[in-house]
FITORRO-709578 format. One line per 4 residues: number of its first residue (from 1); for each residue x, y, z of C-alpha. Coordinates in steps of 0.1 Angstrom, whole numbers, plus 2048, in hexadecimal, padded with zeros to 3 digits. Layout:
NUM> X Y Z | ...
***
This chain:
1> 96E 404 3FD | 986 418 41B | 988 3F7 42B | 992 3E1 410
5> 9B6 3CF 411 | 9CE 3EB 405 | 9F0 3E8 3F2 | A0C 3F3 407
9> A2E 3E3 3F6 | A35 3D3 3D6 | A54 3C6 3BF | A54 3C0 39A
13> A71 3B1 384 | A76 3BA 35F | A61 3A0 349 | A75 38F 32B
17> A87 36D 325 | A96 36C 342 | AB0 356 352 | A9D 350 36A
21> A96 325 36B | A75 324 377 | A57 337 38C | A69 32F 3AE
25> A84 340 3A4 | A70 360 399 | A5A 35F 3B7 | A7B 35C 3CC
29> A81 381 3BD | A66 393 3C7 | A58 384 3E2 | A6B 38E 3FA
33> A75 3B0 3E7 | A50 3B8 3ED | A4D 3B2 413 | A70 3C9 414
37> A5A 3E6 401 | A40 3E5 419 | A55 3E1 436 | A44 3BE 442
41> A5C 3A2 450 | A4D 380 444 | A43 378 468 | A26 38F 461
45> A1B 380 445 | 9F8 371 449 | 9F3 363 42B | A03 35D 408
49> 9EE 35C 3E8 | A01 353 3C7 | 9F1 354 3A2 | A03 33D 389
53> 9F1 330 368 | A0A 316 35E | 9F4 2FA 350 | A13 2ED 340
57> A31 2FF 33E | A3F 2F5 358 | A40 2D0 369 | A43 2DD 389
61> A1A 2E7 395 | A12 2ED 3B9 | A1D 312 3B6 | A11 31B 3D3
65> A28 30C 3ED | A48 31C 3DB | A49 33C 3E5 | A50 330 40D
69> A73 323 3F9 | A80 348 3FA | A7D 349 41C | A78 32B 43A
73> A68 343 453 | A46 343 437 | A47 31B 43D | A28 31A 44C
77> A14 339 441 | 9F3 32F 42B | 9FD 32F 407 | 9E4 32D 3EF
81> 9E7 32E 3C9 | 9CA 334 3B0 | 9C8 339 386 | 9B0 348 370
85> 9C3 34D 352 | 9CF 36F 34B | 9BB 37C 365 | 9CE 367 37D
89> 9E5 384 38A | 9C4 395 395 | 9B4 374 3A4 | 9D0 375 3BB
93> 9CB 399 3C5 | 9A1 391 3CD | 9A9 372 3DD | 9C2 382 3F6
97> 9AB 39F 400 | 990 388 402 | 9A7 379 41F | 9AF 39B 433
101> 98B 3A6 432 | 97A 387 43B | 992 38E 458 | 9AA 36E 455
105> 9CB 382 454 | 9D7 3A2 452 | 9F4 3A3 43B | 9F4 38D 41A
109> A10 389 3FF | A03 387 3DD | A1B 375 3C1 | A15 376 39C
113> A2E 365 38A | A33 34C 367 | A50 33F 350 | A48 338 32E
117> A63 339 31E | A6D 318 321 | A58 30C 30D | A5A 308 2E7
121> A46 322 2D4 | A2D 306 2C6 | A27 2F9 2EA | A20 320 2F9
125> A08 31E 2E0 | 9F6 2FF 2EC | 9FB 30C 30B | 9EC 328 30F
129> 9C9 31A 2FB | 9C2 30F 31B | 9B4 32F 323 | 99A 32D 30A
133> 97C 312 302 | 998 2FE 2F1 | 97F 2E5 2E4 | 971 2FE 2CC
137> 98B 316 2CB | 9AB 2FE 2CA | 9B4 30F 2A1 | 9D6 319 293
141> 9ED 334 2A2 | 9E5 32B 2CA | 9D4 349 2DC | 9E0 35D 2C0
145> 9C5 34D 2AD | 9AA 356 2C2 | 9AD 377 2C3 | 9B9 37D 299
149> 995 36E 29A | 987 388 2B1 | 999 3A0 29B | 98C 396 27D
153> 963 396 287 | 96E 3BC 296 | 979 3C6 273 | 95D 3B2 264
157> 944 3C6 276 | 955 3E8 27C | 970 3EA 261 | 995 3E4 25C
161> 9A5 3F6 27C | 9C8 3EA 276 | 9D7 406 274 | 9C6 411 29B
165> 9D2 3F1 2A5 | 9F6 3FB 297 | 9F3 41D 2AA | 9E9 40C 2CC
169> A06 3F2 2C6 | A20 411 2BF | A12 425 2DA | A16 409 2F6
173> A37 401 2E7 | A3F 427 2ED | A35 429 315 | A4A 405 314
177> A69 41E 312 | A64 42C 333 | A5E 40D 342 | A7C 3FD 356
181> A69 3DD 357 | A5E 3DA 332 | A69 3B9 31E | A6D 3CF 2FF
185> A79 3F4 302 | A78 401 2DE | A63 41B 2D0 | A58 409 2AD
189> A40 423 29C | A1F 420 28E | A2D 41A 26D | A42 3FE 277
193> A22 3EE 28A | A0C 3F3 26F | A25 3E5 250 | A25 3BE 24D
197> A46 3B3 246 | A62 39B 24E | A68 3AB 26E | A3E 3B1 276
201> A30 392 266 | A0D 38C 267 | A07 36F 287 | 9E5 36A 27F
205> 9D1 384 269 | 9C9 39D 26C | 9DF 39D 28C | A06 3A5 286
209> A22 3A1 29D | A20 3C2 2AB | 9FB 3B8 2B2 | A05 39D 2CD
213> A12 39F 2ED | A2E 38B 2F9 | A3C 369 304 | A4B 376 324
217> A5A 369 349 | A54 381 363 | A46 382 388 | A3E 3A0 39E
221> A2C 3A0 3C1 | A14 3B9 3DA | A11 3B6 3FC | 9ED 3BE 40B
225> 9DF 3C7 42F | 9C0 3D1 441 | 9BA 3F4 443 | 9C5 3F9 468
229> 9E8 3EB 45F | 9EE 3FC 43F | 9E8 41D 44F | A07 417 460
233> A1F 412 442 | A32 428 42A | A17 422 40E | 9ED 41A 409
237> 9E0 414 3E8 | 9B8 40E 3ED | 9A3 3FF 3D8 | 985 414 3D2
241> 973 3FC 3BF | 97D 3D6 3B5 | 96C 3C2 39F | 96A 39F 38A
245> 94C 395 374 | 951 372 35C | 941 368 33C | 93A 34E 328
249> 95C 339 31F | 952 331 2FC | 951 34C 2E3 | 93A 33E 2D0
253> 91F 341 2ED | 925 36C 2ED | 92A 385 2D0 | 953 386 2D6
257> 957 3AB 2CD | 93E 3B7 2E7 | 955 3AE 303 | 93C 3AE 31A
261> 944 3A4 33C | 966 3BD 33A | 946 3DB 332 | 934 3CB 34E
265> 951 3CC 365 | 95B 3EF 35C | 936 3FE 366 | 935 3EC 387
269> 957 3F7 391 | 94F 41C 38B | 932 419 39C | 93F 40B 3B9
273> 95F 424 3B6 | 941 443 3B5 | 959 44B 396 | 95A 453 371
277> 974 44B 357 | 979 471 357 | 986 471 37B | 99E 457 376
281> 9C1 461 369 | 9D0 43E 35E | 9C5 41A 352 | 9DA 3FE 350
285> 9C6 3E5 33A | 9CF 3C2 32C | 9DA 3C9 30B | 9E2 3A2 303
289> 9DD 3AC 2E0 | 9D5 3D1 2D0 | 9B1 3C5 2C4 | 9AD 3BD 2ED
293> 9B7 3E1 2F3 | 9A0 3EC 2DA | 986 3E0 2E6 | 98A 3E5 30A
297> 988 40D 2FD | 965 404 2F9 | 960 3ED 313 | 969 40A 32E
301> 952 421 31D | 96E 437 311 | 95E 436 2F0 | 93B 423 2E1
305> 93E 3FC 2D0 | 94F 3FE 2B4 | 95E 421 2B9 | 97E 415 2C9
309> 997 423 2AD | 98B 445 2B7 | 99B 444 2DB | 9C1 43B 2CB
313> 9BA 456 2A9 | 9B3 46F 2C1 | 9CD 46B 2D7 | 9B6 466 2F9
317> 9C8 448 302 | 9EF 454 2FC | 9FF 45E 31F | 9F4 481 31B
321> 9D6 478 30E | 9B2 47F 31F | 9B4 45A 32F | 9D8 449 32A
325> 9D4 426 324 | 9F4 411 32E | A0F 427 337 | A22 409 341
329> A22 3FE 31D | A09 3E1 324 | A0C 3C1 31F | A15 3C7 2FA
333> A3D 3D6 305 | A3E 3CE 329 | A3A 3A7 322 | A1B 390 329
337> A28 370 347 | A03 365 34A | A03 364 371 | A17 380 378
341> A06 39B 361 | 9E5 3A7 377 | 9FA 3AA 396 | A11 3BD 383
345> 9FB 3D4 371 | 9EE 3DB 397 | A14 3E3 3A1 | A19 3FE 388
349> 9F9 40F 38E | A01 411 3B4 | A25 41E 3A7 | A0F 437 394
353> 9F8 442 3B0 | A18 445 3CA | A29 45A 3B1 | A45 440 3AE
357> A42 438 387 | A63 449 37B | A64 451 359 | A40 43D 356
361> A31 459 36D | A0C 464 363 | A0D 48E 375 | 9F9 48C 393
365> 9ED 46B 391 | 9CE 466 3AB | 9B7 44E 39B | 9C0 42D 38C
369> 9AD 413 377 | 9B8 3F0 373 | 9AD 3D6 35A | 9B8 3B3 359
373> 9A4 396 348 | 9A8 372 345 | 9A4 361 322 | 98E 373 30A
377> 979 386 322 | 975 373 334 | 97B 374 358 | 97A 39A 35C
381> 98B 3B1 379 | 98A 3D3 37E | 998 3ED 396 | 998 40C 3A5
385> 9B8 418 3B6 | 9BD 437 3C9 | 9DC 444 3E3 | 9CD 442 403
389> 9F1 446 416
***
């Protein structure tokens, strides 16, 4: 796809509880931070695409008219704002290239951002069942619950894998060090991960603390423009392939351990990038819990259904592994704000391919893969990203 929208600038901020008061605020940060990396004043800025789930925790809706409060002179650009639940990050990202190559603008800002902190725990919850079929699947423990139950028909049909899902929890938690952006920088150990105690208490079984990722506030941001532009400026990340495929909302219309439209989406976007997932030298996947990350293993075709425990026991996912998986720490350290995540994991695989991951740096990084879904594989986006400048 050499003329897709490329990446040319970005801006992240570290994900946690942070003091910032509310999604204005954390759009504020990187918005302009973002144009500054690509060396774009906002006068050139065609159009502005924001992804924000909300659906409740915050009063304040109508998202996307807040970013033109960091700056007057973005006023009157076209803001738009979409949401697709997890996958909302990424939605932003399609529906801003979709712009520059129907040929409606040339540059576009793309804004992921959520606060959820300032919620009580027991409203998160509630909150964030909106991104499943929540008249069936409205049960104890929130989205926690949801996936424990995804866990458990996994080790009812392929055995107990907690112990894989304690490895992928310690190893994410491990890259999470090296990541300057990460909610949680602590290296906790597979023992730690895989021992239910006071400290790693089981939220829903067979899923333990370690197991979930995390109530977080964050925002980050990319700027995109037409191929003639962006081979003008410091930096082009292409997109050799991009893809979203959707299935059924309602697990109970799908076998929920086949993940099937994330497989689908993985095929089509190597076929469109001509590529295999030997030539690619990083994923960043959407590791909302270790049972996800699992499973996405087989999803990719890393490994065959039901074999996902082989990819972490043997070591092909670690970062100097055959395929790293998440050398960003994933959602599981780096922190889990629901609108900001798939433009985020999009950031730090451009940082990858650019050579400007610090201490997160994958050697020689040419190939990325992204993978970023909304609810329970659901709405499914993959893509391929490759230096081009």
């Amino acid at each position: 796809m050499t003329d897709s929208a490329k990446i040319v600038g970005w801006s992240h901020v570290p994900f946690g509880k942070l003091d910032d008061p509310d999604t204005e605020s954390l759009m504020s940060r990187v918005s302009l931070a973002a144009l500054e990396h690509a060396g774009v004043p906002t006068s050139e800025v065609d159009g502005i695409f924001v992804g924000v789930m909300n659906n409740g925790f915050t009063k304040q809706d109508f998202q996307g008219a807040l970013v033109a409060l960091a700056d007057p002179s973005l006023a009157h650009v076209p803001a738009t704002r979409v949401e697709n639940a997890c996958a909302t990050g990424s939605t932003a990202i399609h529906t801003a290239m979709n712009f520059i190559e129907a040929g409606r603008g040339r540059i576009a800002l793309v804004v992921g951002a959520e606060k959820m902190t300032s919620l009580p725990t027991r409203e998160i919850g509630d909150v964030l069942l909106g991104a499943s079929y929540y008249r069936e699947e409205n049960r104890p423990g929130g989205f926690v619950g949801v996936f424990g139950g995804i866990a458990k028909a996994y080790f009812e049909r392929y055995g107990d894998r907690s112990e894989e899902l304690a490895m992928i929890a310690a190893k994410n938690h491990h890259n999470g060090v090296s990541n300057p952006y990460a909610q949680v920088r602590k290296d906790f150990g597979v023992e730690f991960c895989n021992t239910v105690s006071d400290k790693n208490p089981y939220v829903v079984e067979p899923l333990r603390r370690t197991d979930c990722s995390l109530v977080s506030d964050g925002a980050a941001a990319l700027v995109l423009a037409d191929a003639e532009t962006a081979a003008r400026m410091k930096r082009a990340i292409g997109f050799r392939a991009r893809v979203q495929v959707n299935d059924l909302l309602p697990i109970s219309r799908r076998d929920p351990i086949e993940f099937k439209g994330a497989a689908m989406a993985w095929r089509k976007a190597l076929d469109e990038a001509g590529a295999s997932l030997d030539d690619l030298d990083l994923v960043e996947t959407h590791d909302c819990f270790t049972i996800a990350e699992l499973i996405e293993y087989e999803a990719m075709g890393l490994v065959p259904r039901g074999e996902g425990h082989r990819a972490i026991r043997e070591g092909w996912t670690q970062k100097d592994g055959r395929l790293p998986v998440n050398p960003s720490g994933g959602l599981k350290a780096k922190g889990h704000p629901i609108g900001a995540t798939g433009v985020s994991m999009h950031v730090l695989a451009s940082m990858q391919l650019m050579n400007e991951a610090g201490d997160m740096q994958i050697a020689d990084a040419g190939l990325a893969g992204v993978f970023n879904m909304g609810g329970a594989s659901v709405a499914n986006f993959v893509s391929i990203l490759e230096r081009e400048r």
